[in-house]
C-alpha positions as CSV (number, residue, x, y, z in Angstrom):
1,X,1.9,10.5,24.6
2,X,3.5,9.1,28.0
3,X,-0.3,7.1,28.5
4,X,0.6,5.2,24.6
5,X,3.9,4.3,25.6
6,X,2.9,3.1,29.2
7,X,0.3,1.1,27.4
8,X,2.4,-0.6,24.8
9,X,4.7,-1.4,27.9
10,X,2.2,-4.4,29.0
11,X,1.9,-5.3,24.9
12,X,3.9,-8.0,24.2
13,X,4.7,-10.1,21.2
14,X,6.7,-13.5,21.7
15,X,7.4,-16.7,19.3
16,X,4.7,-19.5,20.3
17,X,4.6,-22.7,19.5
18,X,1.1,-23.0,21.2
19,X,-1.4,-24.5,18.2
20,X,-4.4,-24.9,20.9
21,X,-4.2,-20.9,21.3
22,X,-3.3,-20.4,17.5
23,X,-6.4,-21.9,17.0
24,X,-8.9,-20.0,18.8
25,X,-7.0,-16.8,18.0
26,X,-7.7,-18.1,14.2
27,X,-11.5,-18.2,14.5
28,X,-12.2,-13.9,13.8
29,X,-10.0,-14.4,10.9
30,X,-11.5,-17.5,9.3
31,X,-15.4,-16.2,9.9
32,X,-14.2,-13.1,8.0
33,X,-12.6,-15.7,5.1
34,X,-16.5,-17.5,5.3
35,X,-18.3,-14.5,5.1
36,X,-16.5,-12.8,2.4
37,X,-16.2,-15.9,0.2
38,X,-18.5,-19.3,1.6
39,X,-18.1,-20.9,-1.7
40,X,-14.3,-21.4,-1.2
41,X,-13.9,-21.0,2.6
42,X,-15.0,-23.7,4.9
43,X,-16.8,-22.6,8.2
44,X,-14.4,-22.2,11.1
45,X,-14.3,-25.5,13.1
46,X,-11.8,-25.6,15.8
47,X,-10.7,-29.4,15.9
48,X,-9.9,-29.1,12.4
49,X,-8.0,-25.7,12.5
50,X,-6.2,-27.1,15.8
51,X,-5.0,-30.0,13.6
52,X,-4.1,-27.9,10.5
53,X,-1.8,-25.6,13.2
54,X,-0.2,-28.6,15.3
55,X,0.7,-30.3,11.5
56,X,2.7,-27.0,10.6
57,X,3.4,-25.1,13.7
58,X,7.1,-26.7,13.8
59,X,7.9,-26.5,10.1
60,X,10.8,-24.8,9.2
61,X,10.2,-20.7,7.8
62,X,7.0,-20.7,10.1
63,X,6.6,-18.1,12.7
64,X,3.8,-17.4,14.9
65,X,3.4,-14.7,16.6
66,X,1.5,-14.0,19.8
67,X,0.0,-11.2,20.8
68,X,-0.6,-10.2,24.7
69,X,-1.6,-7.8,27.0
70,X,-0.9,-8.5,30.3
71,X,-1.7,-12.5,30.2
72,X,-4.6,-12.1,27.7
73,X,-4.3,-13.2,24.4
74,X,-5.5,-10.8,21.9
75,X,-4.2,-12.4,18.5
76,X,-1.6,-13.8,16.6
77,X,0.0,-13.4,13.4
78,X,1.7,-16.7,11.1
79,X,4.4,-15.5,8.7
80,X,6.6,-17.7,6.6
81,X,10.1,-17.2,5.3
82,X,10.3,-18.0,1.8
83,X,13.2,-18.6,-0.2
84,X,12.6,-18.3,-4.0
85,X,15.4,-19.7,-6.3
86,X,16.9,-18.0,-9.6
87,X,15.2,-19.0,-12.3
88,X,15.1,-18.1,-16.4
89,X,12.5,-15.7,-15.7
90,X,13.1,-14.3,-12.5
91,X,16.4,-13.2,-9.4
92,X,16.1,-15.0,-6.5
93,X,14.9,-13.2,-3.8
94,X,13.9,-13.9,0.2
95,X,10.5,-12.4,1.4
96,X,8.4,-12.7,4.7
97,X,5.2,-14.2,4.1
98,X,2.6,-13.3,6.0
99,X,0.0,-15.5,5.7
100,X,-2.6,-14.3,8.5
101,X,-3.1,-11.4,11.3
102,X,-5.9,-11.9,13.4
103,X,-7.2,-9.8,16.7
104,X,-9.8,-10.1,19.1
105,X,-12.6,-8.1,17.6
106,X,-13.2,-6.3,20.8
107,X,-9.7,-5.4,20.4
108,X,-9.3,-3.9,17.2
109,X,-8.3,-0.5,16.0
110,X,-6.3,-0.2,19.3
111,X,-3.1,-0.8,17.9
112,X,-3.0,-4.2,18.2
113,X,-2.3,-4.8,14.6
114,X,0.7,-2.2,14.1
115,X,2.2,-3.9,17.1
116,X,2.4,-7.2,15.6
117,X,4.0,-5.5,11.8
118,X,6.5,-4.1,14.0
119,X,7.4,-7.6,15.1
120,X,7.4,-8.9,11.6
121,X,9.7,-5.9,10.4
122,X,12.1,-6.3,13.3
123,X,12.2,-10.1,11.9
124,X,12.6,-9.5,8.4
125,X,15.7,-7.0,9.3
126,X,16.7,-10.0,11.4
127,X,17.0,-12.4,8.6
128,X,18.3,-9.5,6.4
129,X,15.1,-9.7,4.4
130,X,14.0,-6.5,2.9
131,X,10.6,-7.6,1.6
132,X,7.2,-8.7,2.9
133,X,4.5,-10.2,1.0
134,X,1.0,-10.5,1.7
135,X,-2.1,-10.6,0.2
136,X,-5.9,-10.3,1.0
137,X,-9.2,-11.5,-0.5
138,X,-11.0,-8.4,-3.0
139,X,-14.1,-7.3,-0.5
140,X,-11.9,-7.1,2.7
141,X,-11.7,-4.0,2.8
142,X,-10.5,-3.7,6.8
143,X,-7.0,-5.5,5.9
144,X,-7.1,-3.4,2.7
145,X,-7.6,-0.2,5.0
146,X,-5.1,-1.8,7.1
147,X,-2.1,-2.7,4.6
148,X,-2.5,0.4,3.3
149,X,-1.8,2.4,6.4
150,X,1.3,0.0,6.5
151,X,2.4,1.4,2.9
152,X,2.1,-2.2,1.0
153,X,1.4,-0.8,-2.3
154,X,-0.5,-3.8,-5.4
155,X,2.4,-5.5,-7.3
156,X,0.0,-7.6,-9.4
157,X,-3.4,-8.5,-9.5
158,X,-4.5,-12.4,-9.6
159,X,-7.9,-12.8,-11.2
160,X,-10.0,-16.1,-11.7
161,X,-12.9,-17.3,-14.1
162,X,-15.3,-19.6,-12.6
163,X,-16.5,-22.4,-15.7
């Protein structure tokens, strides 16, 4: 046990602001959204994703997270805090969003993952959030497998017709 917490001493997670590096750390994440689903997914180009991250990376309620060990970047998560207003039909309520996680794929099943939800629970207790919402395209089943070990349990299902 003393060799885990040695290691997750040179694991860090810090704020960045860094949409160059968000954008390669993007690219595992994005060829998994291509391959699961080409018809809506566009294939991962890095200009374009570079641009996408430098328009929102200052936006208010965005958070990226980066993940290192030592000085190596090893991936990155984006969440969002979202405020959603009472309405007729539903309380308002605050969640964390998160929109992507994505680790080197050398890197994963190490941890890596967990260590980044840690981060984005220590947030959402920071913010005195007590929810976080994600969701994942039907076929992936490695974040399924992964959300699961986390305890996220379905709260609804959204379902399509193609015509």
């Amino acid at each position: 046990m003393q060799w885990l917490c040695e290691w997750r001493l040179h694991m860090k997670v810090t704020q960045t602001t860094d949409y160059e590096l968000i954008a390669r750390l993007n690219q595992p994440v994005q060829q998994i959204h291509f391959e699961l689903k080409p018809d809506y997914f566009k294939e991962y180009n890095y200009d374009d994703v570079k641009q996408f991250f430098k328009d929102i990376v200052h936006k208010d309620g965005f958070i990226f997270l980066l993940l290192e060990e030592g000085v190596e970047p090893l991936g990155f998560a984006m969440i969002e805090i979202r405020e959603y207003p009472e309405n007729p039909f539903r309380r308002a309520y605050r969640s964390v969003f998160v929109h992507q996680i994505s680790i080197v794929e050398a890197q994963r099943k190490k941890g890596y993952g967990t260590r980044l939800m840690e981060e984005i629970y220590n947030i959402a207790k920071k913010h005195g959030i007590d929810v976080i919402e994600l969701d994942y395209w039907v076929g992936n089943t490695v974040a399924e497998k992964f959300y699961k070990k986390h305890g996220f349990i379905k709260q609804r299902e959204f379902v399509y017709i193609k015509i």
